[in-house]
C-alpha positions in Angstrom: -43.9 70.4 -77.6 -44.7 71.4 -73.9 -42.9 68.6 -71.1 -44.9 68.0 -68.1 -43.5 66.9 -64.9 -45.2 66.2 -62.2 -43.9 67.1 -58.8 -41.9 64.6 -56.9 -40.9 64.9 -52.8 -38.5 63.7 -51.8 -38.5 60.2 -49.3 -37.6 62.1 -46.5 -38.1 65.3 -45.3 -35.1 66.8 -43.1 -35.8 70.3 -41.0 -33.9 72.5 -43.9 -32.9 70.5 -47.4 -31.6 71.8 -50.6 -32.3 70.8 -54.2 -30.7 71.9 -57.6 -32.5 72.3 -60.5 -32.2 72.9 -64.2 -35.3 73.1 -66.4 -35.2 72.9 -69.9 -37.5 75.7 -72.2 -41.0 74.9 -72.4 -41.4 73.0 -69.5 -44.6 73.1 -67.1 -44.8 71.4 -63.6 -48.1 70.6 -62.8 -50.1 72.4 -60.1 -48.3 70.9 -56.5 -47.9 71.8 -52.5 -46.1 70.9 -50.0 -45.8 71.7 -46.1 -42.2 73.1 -46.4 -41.7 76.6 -47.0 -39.3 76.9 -50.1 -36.9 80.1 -51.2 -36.2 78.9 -55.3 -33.0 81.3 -56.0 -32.9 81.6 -59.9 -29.9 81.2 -61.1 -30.0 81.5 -64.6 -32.4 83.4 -67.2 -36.0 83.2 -65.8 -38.6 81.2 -64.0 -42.3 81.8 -64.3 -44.9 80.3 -61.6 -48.4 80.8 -61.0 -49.2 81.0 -57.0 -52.4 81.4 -55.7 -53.7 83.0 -59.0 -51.0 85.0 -58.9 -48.0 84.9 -61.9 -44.6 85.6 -60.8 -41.7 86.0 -63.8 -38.0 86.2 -61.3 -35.1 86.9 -63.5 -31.9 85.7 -62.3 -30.2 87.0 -59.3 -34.0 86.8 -57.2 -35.9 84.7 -55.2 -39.2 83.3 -55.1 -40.8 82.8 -51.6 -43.6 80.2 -51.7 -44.9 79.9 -48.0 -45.9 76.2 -46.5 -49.3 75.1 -48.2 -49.5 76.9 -51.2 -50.6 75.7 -54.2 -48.4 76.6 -57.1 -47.4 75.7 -60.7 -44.3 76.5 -63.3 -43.9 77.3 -66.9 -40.7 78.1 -68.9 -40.7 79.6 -71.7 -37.1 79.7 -71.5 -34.5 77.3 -69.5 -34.1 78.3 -65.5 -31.5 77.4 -63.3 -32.9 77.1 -59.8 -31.1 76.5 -56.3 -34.0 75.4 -53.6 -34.0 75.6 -50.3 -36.7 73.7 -48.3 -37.3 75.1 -45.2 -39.8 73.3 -42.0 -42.8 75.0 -40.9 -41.5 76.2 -37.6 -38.3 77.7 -39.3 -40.7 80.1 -41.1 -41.7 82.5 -38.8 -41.1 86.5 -39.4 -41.5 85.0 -43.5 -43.8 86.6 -45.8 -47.0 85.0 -45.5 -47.9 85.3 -49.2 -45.6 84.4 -51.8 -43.5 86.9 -53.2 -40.0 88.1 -54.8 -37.1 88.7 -52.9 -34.0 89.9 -54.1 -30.9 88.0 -51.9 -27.8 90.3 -50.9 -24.2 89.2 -51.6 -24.4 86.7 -48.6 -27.4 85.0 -49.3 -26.2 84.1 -52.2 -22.8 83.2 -51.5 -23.8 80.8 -48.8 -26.6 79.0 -51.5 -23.8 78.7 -54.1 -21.1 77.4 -51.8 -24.0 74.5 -51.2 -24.6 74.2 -54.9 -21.1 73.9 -55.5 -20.9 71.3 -52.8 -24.0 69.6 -54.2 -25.2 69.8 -50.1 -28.8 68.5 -50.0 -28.8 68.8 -46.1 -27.2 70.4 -43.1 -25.1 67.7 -41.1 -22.0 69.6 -39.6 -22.4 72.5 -37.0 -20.9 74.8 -39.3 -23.2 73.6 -42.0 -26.2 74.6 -39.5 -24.8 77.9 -38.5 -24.7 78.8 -42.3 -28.0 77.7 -42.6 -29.1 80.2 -39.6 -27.7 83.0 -41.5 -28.9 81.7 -44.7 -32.3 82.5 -43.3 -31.8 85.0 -40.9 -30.7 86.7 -44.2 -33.8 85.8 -46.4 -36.0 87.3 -43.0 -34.4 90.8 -44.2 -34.7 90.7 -48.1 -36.4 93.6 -49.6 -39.3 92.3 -50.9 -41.2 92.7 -54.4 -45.2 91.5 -55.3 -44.1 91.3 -58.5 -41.2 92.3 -60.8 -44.1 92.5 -63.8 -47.5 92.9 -61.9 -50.2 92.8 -64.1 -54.6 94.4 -63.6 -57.6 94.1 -65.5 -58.5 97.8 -65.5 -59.7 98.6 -68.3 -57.5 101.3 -69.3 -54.6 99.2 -68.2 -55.1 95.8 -69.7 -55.4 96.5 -73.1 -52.1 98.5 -73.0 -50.0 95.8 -71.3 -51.5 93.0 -73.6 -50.3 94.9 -76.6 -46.6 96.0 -75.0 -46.2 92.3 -73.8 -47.0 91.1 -77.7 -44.9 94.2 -78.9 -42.1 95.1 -76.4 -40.3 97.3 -78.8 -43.0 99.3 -79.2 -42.7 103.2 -78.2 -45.8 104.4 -77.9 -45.6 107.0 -75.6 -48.6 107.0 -72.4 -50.4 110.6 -74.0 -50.8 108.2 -77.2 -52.0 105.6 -75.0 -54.5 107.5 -73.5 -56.0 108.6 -76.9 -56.2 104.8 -77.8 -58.0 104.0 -74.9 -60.1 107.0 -74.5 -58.7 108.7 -71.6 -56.2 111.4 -70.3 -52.7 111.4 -69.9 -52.8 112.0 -66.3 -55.7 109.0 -65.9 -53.1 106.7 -67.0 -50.2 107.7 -64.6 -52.8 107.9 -61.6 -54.3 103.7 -62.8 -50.3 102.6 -63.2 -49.1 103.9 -59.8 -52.6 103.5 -57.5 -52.6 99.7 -59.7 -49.5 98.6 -59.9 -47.0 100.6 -57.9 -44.2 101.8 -60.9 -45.0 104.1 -63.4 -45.8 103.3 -66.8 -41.9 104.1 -68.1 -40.5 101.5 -65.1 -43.2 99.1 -66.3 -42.1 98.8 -69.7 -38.4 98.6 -69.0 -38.9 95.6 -66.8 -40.8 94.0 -69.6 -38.1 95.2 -72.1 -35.5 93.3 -69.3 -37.1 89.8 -69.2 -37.6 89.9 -73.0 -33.8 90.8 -73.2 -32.9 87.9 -71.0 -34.5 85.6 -73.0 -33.7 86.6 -76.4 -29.5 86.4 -74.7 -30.4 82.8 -74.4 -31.6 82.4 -78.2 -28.3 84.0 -79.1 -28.5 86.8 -80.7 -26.6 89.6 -80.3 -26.8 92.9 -78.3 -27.2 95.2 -81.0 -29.8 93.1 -82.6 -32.3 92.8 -79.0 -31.8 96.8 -79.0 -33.7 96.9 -82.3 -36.0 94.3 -81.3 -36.7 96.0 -78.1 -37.4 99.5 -79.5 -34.0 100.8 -78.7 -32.0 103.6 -81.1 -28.8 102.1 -79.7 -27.0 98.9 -78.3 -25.8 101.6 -75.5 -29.3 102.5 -74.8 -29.8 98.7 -73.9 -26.9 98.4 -72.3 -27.4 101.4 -69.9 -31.1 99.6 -69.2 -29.9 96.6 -68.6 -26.9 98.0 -66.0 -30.4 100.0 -64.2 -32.2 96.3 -63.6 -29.1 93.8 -63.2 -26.4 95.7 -62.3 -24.2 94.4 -65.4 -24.0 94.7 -69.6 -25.5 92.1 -71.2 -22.6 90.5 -72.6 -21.6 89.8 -69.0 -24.9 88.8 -67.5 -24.9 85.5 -70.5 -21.3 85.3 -69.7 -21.9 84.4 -66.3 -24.9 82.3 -66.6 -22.8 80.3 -69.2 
């Protein structure tokens, strides 16, 4: 059974306000805006939102930057743990002006959790309002990412991602690809770069990493989500895993509880 939840603002509207968020799996907010900027940090696992016919998947440990205005929807396949931070029109200056991922350095995020762990839904002391000014002054210089698992209708392209995305542990290699599609190796690697700006090998992984994220959440253990996944090896994963989130996986569901 799919929850809908409709959007709710809040009754007022301060300059810069926070919110803390838990959403259960399988869980769709309806299509919303609003005329706040807003930087959702994830948290925990994964959050999925569609943005101007654009879908965004940010593991945990990113952000999503949704500028004022634009129209935007969720859906969780999985539970997300999400910090918010609302931010006024005029405070958004030298922001993206399309929505995109960013992925928050060690300060960014210590200031957001030393709110969350405050449960601080507005700025009220000066020091509160400096750390706010960094907060963002920070988010201003956050590498930034159109998406962690863009996706094309070529038509060399599409078909290939459609079946990895129903079959993650498959390891087809791209020359095999390229027979089953009717073009050349080369083709491929051009379509994946010139499309969507990683090669085919980076694509896949990424996919592999937000399947792995989710299937940590189910439970079930590392060795078993390296089979799953197409991996010979639990170290195979594990070396993966270190490339996109900087820890094993034991310790990445450790930490997210």
């Amino acid at each position: 059974m799919i929850i809908q939840v409709t959007y709710a603002p809040p009754d007022e509207t301060p300059h810069i306000f926070m919110r803390y968020e838990q959403t259960d799996a399988r869980t769709a907010y309806l299509p919303h805006q609003h005329e706040w900027g807003q930087a959702i940090f994830v948290t925990g696992y994964m959050l999925e939102l569609d943005v101007a016919d654009r879908r965004l998947q940010a593991p945990a440990e990113m952000a999503v930057w949704i500028p004022p205005g634009q129209r935007h929807s969720s859906y969780n396949h999985q539970q997300a743990q999400l910090h918010i931070l609302n931010i006024a029109t005029d405070c958004c200056s030298d922001m993206p002006e399309h929505a995109c991922l960013l992925t928050p350095d060690a300060i960014t995020r210590a200031i957001m959790n030393e709110f969350a762990a405050r449960r601080l839904t507005h700025p009220q002391s000066e020091e509160e309002w400096r750390l706010c000014a960094v907060l963002i002054d920070r988010l201003r210089q956050a590498p930034i990412q159109t998406s962690f698992l863009p996706g094309s209708d070529d038509k060399f392209l599409a078909p290939i991602l459609r079946a990895l995305e129903a079959q993650p542990g498959d390891n087809t290699t791209l020359a095999q690809w390229a027979q089953r599609v009717f073009t050349t190796e080369r083709t491929l690697a051009r379509r994946f770069q010139q499309q969507l700006n990683i090669s085919f090998s980076e694509w896949r992984q990424r996919l592999r990493f937000l399947r792995a994220i989710a299937l940590l959440e189910q439970g079930m253990s590392v060795q078993a989500i390296a089979y799953e996944l197409g991996y010979s090896s639990a170290s195979a994963l594990i070396v993966m895993f270190r490339q996109q989130a900087g820890t094993t996986p034991e310790r990445y569901r450790n930490r997210l509880g």
